[in-house]
C-alpha positions as CSV (number, residue, x, y, z in Angstrom):
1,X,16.0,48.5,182.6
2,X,17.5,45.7,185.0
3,X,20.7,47.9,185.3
4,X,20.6,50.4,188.2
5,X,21.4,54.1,187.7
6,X,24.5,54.9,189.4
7,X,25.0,58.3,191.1
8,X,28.6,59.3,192.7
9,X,27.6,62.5,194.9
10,X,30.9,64.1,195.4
11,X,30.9,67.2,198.2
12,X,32.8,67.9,201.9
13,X,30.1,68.6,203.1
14,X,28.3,65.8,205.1
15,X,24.5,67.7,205.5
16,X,25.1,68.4,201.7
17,X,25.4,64.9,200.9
18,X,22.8,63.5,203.5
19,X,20.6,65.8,201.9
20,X,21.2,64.8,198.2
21,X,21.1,61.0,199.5
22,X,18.0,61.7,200.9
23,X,16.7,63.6,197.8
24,X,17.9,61.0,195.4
25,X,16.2,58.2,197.2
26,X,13.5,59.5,196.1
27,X,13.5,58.1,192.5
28,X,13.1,54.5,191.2
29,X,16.2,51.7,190.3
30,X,19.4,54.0,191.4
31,X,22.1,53.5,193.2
32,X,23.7,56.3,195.4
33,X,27.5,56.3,196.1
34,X,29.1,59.0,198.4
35,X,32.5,61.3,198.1
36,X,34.2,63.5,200.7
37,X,37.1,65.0,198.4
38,X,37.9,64.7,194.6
39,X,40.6,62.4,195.1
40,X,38.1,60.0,196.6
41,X,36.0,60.5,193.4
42,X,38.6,59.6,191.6
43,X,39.3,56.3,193.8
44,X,35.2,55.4,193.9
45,X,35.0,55.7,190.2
46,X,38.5,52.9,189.8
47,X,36.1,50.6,192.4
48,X,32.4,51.2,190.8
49,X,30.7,52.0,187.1
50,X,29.6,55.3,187.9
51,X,26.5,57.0,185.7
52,X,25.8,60.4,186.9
53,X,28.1,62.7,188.7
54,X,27.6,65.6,191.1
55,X,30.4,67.7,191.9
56,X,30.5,69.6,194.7
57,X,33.1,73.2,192.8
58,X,34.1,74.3,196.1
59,X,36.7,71.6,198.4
60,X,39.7,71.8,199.8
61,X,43.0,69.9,198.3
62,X,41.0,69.3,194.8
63,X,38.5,71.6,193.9
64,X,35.5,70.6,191.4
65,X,37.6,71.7,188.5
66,X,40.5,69.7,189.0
67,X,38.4,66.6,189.5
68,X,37.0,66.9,186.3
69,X,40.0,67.4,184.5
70,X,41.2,64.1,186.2
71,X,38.2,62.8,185.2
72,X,38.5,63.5,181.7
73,X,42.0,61.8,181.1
74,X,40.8,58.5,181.1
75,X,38.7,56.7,178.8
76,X,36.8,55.2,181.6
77,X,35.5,57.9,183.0
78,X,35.4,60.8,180.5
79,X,32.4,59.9,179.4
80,X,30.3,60.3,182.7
81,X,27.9,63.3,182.8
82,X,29.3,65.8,185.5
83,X,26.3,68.0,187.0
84,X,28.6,71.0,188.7
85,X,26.7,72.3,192.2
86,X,27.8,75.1,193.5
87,X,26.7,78.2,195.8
88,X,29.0,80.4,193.9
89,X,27.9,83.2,192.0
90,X,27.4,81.9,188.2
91,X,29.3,84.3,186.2
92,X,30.2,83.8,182.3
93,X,33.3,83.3,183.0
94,X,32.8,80.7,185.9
95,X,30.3,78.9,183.3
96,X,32.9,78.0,180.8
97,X,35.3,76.7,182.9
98,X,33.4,74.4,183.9
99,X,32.1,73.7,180.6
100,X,35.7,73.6,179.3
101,X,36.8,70.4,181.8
102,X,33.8,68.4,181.0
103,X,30.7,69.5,183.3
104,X,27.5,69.1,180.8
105,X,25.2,71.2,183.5
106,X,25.2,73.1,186.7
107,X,22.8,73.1,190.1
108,X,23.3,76.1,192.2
109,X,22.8,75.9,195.9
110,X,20.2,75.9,197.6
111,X,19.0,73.5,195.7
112,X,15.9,73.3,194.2
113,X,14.3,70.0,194.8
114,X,12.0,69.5,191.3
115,X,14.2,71.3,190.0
116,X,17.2,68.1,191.1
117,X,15.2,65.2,190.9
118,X,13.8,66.5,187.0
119,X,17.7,67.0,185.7
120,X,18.7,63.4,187.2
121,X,15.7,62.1,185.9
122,X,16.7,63.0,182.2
123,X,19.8,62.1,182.6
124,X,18.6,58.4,184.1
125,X,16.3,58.4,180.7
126,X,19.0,59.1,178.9
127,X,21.2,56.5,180.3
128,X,18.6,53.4,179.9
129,X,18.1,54.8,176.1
130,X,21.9,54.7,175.5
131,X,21.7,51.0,177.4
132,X,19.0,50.1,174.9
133,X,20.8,51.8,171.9
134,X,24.0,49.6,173.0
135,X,21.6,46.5,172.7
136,X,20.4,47.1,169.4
137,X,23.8,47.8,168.7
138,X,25.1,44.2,169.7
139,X,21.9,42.4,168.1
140,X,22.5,44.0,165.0
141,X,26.3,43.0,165.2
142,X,25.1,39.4,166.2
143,X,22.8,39.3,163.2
144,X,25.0,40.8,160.7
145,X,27.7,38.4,161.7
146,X,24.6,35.9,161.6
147,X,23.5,36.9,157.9
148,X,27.4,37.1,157.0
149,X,27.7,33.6,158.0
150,X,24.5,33.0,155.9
151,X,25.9,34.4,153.1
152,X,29.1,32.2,153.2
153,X,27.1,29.1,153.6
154,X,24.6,30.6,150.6
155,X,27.9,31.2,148.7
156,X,29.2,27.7,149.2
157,X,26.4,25.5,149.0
158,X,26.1,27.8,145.2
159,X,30.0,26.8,144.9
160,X,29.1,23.1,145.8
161,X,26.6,23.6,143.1
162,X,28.7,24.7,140.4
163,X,30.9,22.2,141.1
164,X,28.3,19.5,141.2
165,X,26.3,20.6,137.7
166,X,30.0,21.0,136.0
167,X,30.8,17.5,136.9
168,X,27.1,16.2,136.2
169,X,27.7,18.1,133.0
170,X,30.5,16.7,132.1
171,X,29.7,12.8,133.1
172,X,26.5,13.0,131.2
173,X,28.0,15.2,128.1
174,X,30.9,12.6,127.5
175,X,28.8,9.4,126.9
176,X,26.4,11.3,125.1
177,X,28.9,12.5,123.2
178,X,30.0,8.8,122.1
179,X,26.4,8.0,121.2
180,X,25.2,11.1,119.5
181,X,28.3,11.2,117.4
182,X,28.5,7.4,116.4
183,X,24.7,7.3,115.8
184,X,25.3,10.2,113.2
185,X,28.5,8.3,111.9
186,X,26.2,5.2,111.2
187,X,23.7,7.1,109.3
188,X,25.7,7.9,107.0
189,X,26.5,4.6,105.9
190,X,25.4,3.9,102.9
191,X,24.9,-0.3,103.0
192,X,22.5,0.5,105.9
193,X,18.6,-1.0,105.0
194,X,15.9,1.0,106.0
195,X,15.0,-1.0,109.1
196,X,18.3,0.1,110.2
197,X,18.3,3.7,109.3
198,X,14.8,3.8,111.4
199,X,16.6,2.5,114.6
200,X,20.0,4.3,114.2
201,X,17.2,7.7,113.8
202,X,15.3,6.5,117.4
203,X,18.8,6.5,119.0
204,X,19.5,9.8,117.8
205,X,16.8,11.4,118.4
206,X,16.0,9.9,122.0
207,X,20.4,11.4,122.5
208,X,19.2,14.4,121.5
209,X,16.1,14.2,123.6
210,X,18.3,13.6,127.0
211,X,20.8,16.3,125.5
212,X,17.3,19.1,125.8
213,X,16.9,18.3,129.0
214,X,20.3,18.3,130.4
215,X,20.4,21.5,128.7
216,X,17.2,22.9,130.3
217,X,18.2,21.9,133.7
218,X,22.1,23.8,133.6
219,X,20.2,26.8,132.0
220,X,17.2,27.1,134.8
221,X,20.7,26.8,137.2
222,X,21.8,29.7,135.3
223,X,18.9,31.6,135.8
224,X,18.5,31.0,139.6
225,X,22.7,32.4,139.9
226,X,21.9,35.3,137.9
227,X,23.9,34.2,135.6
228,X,22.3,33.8,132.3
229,X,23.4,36.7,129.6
230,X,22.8,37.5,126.3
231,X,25.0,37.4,122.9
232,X,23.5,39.8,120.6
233,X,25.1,39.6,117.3
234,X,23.8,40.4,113.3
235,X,21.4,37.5,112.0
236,X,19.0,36.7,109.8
237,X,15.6,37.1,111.1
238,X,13.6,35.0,108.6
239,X,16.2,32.5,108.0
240,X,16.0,31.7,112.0
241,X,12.0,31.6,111.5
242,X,12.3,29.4,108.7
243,X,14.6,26.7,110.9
244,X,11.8,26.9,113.3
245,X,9.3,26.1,111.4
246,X,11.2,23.4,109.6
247,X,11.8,21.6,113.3
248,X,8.2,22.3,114.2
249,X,6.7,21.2,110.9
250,X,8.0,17.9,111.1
251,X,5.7,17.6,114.4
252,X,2.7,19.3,113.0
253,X,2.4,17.0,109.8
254,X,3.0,13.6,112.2
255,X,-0.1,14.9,114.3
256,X,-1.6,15.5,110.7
257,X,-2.1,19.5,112.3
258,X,-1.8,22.4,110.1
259,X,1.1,24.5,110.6
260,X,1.8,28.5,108.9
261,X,4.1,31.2,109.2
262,X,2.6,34.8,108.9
263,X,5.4,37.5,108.8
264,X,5.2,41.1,107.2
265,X,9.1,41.3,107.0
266,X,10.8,41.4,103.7
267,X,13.5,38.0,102.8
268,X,15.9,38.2,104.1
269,X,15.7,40.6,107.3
270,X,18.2,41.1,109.6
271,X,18.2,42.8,112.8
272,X,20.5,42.3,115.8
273,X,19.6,40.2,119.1
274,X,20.3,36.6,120.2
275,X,19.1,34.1,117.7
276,X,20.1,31.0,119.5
277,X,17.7,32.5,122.5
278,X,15.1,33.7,120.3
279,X,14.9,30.2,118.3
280,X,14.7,28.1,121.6
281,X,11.7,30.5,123.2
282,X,9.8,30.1,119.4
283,X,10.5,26.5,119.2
284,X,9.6,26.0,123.3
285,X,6.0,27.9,122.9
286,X,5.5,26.0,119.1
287,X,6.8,22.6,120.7
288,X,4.2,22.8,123.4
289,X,1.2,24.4,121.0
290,X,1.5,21.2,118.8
291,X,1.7,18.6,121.5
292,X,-1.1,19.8,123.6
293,X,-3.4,19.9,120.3
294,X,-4.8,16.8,118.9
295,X,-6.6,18.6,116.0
296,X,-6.7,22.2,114.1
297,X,-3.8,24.4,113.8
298,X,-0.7,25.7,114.9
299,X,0.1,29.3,114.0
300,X,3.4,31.3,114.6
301,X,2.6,35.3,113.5
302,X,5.6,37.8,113.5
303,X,4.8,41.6,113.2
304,X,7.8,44.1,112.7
305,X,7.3,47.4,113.3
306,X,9.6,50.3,114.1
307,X,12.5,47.9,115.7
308,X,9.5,46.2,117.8
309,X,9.1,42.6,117.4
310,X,6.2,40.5,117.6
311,X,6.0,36.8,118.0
312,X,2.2,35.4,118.2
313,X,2.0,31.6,119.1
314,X,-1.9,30.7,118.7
315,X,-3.4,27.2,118.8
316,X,-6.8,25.2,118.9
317,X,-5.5,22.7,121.8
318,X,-6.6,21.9,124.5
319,X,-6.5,25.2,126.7
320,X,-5.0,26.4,130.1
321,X,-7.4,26.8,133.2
322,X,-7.0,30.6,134.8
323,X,-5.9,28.7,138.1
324,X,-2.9,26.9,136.0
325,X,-2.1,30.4,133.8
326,X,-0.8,31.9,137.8
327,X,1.5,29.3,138.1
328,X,2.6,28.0,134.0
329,X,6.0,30.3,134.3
330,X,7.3,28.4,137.7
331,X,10.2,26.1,137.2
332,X,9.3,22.4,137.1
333,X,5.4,23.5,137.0
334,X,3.3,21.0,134.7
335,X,-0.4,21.0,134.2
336,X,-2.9,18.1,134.6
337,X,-2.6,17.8,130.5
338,X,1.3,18.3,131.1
339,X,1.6,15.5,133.4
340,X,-0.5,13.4,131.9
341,X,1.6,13.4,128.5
342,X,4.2,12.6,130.5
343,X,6.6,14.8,128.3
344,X,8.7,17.4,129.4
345,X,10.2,18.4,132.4
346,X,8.2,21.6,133.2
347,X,11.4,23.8,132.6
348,X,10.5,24.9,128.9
349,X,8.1,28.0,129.8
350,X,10.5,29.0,132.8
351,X,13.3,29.3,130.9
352,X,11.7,31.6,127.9
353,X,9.9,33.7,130.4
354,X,13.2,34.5,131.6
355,X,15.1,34.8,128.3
356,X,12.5,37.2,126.6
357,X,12.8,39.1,130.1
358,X,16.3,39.7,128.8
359,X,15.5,40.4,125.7
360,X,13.0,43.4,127.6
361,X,9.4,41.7,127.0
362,X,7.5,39.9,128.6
363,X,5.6,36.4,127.7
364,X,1.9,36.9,127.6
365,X,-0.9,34.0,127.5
366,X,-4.4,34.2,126.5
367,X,-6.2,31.3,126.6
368,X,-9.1,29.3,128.3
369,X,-10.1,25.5,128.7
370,X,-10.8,23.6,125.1
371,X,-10.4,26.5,123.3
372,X,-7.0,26.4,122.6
373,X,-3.7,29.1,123.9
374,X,-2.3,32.5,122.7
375,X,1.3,32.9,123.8
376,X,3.1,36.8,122.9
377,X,5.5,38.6,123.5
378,X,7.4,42.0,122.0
379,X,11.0,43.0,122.0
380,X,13.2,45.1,120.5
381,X,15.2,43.8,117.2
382,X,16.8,46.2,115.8
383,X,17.4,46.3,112.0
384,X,20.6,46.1,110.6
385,X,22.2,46.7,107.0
386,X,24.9,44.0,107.8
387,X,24.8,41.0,105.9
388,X,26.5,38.1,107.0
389,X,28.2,35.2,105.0
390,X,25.9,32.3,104.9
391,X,27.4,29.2,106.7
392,X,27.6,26.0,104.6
393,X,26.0,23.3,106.1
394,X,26.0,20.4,103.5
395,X,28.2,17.4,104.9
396,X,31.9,17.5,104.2
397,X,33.4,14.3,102.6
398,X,37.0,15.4,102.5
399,X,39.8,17.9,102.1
400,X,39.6,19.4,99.4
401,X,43.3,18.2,97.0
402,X,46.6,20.2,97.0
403,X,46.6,20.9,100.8
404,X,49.8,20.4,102.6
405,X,49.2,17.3,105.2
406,X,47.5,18.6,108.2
407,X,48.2,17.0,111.8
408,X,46.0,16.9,114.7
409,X,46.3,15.7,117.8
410,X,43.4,14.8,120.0
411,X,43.7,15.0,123.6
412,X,41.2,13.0,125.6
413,X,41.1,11.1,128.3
414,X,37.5,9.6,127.3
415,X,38.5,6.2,125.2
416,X,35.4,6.5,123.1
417,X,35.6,10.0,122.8
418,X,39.0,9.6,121.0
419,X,37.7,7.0,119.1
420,X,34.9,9.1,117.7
421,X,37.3,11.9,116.8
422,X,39.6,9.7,115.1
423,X,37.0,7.9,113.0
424,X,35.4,11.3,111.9
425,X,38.7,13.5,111.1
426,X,40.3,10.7,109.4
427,X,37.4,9.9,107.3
428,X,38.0,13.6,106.1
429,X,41.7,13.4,105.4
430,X,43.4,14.6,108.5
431,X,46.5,13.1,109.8
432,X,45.3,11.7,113.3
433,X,47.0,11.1,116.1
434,X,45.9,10.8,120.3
435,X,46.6,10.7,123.6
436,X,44.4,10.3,126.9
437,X,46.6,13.2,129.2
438,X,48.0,16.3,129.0
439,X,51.4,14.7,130.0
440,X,51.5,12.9,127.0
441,X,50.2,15.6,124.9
442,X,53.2,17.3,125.5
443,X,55.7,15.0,124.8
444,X,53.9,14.2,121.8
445,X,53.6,18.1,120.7
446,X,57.1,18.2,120.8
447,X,58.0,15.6,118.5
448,X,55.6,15.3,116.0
449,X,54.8,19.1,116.2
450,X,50.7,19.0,114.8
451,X,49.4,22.2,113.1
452,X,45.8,21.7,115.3
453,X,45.4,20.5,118.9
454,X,41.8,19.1,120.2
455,X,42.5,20.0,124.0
456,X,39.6,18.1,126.4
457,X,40.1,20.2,129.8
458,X,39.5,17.5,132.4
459,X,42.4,14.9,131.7
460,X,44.1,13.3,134.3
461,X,47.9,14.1,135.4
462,X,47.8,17.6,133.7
463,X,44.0,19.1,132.4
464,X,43.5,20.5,129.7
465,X,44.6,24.5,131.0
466,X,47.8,23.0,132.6
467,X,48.7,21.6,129.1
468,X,47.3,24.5,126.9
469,X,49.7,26.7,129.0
470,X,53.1,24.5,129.2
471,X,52.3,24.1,125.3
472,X,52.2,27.8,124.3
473,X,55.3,28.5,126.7
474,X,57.5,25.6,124.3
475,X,58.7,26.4,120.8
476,X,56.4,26.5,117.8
477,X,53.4,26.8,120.8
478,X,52.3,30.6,119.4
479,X,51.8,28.8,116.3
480,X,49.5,25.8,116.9
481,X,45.7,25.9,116.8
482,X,44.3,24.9,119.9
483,X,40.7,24.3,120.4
484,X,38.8,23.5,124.1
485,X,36.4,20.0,124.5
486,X,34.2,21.1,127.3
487,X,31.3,19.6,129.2
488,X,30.8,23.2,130.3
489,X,28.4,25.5,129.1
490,X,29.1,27.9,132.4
491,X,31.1,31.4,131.6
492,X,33.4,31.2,134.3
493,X,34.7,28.5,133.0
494,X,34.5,29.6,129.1
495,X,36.4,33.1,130.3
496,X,39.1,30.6,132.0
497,X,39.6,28.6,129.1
498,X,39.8,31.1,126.7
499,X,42.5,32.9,129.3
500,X,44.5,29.6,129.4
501,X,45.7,30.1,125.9
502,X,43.1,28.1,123.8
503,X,41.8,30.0,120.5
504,X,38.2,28.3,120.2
505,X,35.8,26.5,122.6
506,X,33.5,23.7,121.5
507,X,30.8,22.0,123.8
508,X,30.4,18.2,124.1
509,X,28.3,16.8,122.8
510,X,30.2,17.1,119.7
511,X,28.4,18.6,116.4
512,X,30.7,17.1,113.1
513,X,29.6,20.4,111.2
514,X,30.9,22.9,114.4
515,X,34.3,20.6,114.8
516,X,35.1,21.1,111.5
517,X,34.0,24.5,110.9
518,X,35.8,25.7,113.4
519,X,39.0,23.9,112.4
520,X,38.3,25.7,108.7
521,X,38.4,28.9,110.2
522,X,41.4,28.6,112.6
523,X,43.6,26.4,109.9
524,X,41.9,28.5,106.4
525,X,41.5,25.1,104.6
526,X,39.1,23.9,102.2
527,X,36.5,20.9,101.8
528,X,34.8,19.3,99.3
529,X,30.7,18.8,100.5
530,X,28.3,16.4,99.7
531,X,26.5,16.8,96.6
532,X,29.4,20.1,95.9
533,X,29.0,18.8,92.1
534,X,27.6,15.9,89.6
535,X,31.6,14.5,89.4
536,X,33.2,11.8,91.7
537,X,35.7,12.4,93.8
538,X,38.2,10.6,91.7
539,X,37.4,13.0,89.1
540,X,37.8,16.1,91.0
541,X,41.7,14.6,92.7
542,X,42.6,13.2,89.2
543,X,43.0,16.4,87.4
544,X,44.1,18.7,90.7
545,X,46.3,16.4,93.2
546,X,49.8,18.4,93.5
547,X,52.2,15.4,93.7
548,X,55.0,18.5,94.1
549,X,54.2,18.5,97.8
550,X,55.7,14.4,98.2
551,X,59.5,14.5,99.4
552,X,61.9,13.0,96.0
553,X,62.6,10.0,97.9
554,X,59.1,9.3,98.4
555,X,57.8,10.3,94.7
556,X,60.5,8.7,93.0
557,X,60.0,5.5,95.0
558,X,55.6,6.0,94.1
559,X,57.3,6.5,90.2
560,X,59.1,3.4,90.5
561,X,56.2,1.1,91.3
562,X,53.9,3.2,88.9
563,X,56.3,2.0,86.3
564,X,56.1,-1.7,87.3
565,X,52.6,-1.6,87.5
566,X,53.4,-3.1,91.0
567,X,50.1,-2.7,93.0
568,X,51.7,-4.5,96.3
569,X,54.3,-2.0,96.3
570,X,52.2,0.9,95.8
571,X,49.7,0.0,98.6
572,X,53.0,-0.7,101.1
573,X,54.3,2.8,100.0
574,X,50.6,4.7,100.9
575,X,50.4,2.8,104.0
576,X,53.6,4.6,105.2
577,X,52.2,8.1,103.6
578,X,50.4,8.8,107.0
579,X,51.4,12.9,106.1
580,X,50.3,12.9,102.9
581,X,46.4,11.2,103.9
582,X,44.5,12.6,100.8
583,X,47.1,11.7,98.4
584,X,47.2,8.2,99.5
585,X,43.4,7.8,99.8
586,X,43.3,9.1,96.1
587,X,46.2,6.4,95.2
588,X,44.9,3.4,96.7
589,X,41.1,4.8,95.0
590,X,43.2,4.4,91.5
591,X,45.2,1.6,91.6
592,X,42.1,-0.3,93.2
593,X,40.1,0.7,90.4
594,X,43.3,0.0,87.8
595,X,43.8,3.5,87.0
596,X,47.2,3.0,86.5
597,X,47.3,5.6,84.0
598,X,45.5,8.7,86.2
599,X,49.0,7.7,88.6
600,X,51.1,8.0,86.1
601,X,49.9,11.0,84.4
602,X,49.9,12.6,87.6
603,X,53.3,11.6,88.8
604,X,54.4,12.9,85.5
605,X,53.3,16.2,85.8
606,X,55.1,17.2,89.1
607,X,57.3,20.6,87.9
């Protein structure tokens, strides 16, 4: 150690100290200091950082004892090991007084010299330990404060990350949002040629194909935070297999492959886990068996058995080499075959490796070059006896009749975003209106008073939680529907939303079927679907409209032009019917078609 060993050698004596100088000497890196009396103990201790001391019992004016005690009352110096020597007889008694003011060992006079040099010695050892305890002591401090500091910068550059994928989220969710939603509008237009139906499809499909991969990069995100979680829930285990293969088919029979299902589970079968999960793991490992094989088959085996789930992916493609099989579950990882399709972005494998890991299984490959891949894994699914009600997905056309006027306001600062939302709810029946703030949100809540708000939570002026909040605090706020746009698929901000006041959450890009089943559930209306029945929709409002919901003013002035036969007045009367939208759609169907007497019958029935 570079720090010397400091010994005070306190006696009144001066052959005692020479003596103990000259002893002391004797060993490596100390320092001697000298002491006639206690009170200049005390004073030499004040002036130098003292190690060892050795008292001297016996002196006149302040004896051994009464140094110590001194000694002992500050917090400089009560620590200092105080070696007693004394040519006193050592009686119990004498013993623990000394003890008792803070000597740790006695010497007795004459004074042994091996005996001296050994006790210093141990107590110099244990001085340079205690020096390189303190050390370690301040290093560790340095690096915890180091790895604290780390841990802040870790915590927000992970912050700075968030914030980065929610806004990346949300600047490439919203203009996909106008062109996945408007392509899907298009296509159902029914003047469209086949030519056009073929390119409105690409753009679609090449939306959707950007929408995967925006997905796949937020969800690998997830993974890295620790943040991905499962939602287990009652489902349908061979209605989500058949939705696989119906995705996965449709590639099979363009590569002219063959493509089966082999499942010993009864129809249906329904066990509880997280379908959405499970689908995107079945459809990853069955999306990249049929692209990397150019001829054979594609086969997807399950195997229940006692809870235990087993998926078997087997193909005759192209194979994986063992060196490739170390590395195929690594984020962003692509083979030679991989990159060479130049498909993909080497995040599908990653992302089911690490959802079937929640699930408690593990993904297991088999496979070796040209002779095609065996991808497994087993987890639990356990069965259920709940059945669930099956979801109807054929297309909605319109409310169904008889339904009070429903209002909706659309909040959204995105101009084609409105637009889109607009065009698709009134094409159903509702009463539309928008606004591109929350500012205006409000002042528009409180005067028109809509039944369903579509809230987007990144507005300028007030956001969407701001406005959610000042809405529910007004009158008639408890009552309203609100339901969340969001760019973000992140919890945090799902929990947030949720705790602003908002009853449902739905993420851009925006699904027609989920927008409006969602507004079926919170607002308990009806539609009529596509293809519901063989009759028109004329046929089904002509014998059903309830023309007892129109105010008197308005169905006596509708009765009026009825009469006449006046088809100018009755469209100027519809076009001012703006809460009433499904009764003036089925008007203006009539009197364009010169059903002048379906009107009148109708009007004629009102109770």
């Amino acid at each position: 150690m570079s720090e010397k060993f400091t010994i005070l050698v306190v006696d009144d004596n001066a052959n005692n100290r020479f003596t103990l100088r000259t002893l002391l000497a004797q060993l490596p890196n100390c320092e001697i200091f000298e002491a006639d009396s206690g009170e200049a103990a005390l004073i030499k201790t004040i002036e130098q950082p003292i190690h060892l001391i050795l008292l001297d019992v016996q002196m006149p004016v302040m004896d051994g004892f009464e140094t110590a005690r001194h000694l002992q009352m500050t917090e400089r110096t009560r620590h200092i090991p105080i070696v007693f020597v004394t040519a006193v007889f050592k009686s119990e008694e004498f013993i623990q007084r000394g003890y008792s003011v803070g000597a740790v060992d006695y010497l007795t006079k004459p004074i042994d010299d091996n005996l001296m040099l050994n006790r210093v010695k141990l107590y110099q050892r244990l001085f340079h330990h205690q020096c390189e305890l303190e050390q370690t002591i301040v290093l560790l401090e340095t690096h915890e404060r180091e790895l604290v500091e780390l841990k802040d910068a870790a915590d927000a550059a992970n912050r700075a990350k968030s914030v980065f994928l929610a806004n990346m989220s949300h600047e490439l969710r919203t203009p996909l949002n106008a062109i996945l939603g408007f392509s899907q509008l298009l296509e159902q237009k029914a003047h469209l040629n086949e030519e056009d139906k073929a390119q409105i499809h690409i753009v679609n499909c090449s939306g959707q194909h950007l929408l995967t991969l925006i997905n796949d990069i937020l969800e690998i995100s997830r993974i890295e935070a620790g943040r991905t979680e499962l939602h287990n829930e009652s489902f349908d285990l061979i209605e989500a297999l058949n939705t696989v293969e119906n995705i996965i088919r449709v590639r099979a029979v363009a590569k002219n492959l063959q493509f089966r299902v082999e499942s010993n589970a009864p129809t249906p079968f329904y066990v509880y886990g997280d379908a959405p999960r499970l689908r995107q793991v079945l459809i990853n490992l069955l999306g990249n068996a049929v692209k990397f094989t150019e001829k054979g088959e594609v086969v997807l085996k399950f195997i229940s058995s006692n809870d235990l789930s087993t998926f078997i992916v087997s193909d005759t493609g192209a194979g994986i080499s063992e060196e490739d099989q170390a590395h195929l579950f690594q984020a962003f990882y692509q083979t030679d075959t991989g990159i060479a399709k130049c498909e993909g972005s080497g995040l599908g494998l990653a992302i089911s490796s690490e959802f079937v890991r929640l699930m408690g299984g593990k993904i297991k490959v088999q496979s070796n070059s040209n002779q095609g891949s065996t991808f497994s894994f087993s987890i639990s699914l356990p069965e259920v006896t709940t059945r669930l009600k099956n979801t109807v997905t054929k297309r909605v056309i319109s409310l169904t009749p008889n339904q009070k006027p429903i209002r909706v306001l659309i909040a959204e600062d995105n101009a084609d975003s409105r637009k889109l939302l607009t065009c698709l709810l009134e094409n159903i029946g509702f009463h539309v209106k928008s606004v591109s703030n929350g500012q205006e949100c409000i002042e528009l809540f409180k005067t028109w008073m809509p039944q369903f708000i579509w809230m987007d939570m990144r507005m300028p002026i007030l956001d969407g939680y701001q406005t959610t909040q000042n809405i529910r605090a007004l009158e008639g706020g408890d009552k309203v529907k609100i339901a969340a746009l969001t760019a973000s698929v992140f919890k945090e901000e799902r929990d947030a939303i949720l705790a602003a006041g908002c009853d449902e959450i739905v993420t851009k890009p925006l699904e027609e079927q989920r927008l409006l089943n969602v507004m079926q559930q919170l607002l308990e209306i009806d539609y009529c679907y596509e293809n519901a029945s063989n009759v028109s929709q004329s046929e089904i409002t002509d014998e059903s409209l309830n023309f007892d919901l129109l105010p008197d003013a308005l169905y006596l002035e509708l009765k009026s032009a009825a009469e006449q036969l006046d088809m100018e007045a009755i469209y100027n009367i519809t076009k001012n019917m703006s809460d009433y939208p499904q009764h003036a759609k089925t008007i203006n169907l009539w009197v364009s078609g010169f059903h002048f007497d379906k009107l009148w019958s109708s009007l004629n029935k009102r109770s």
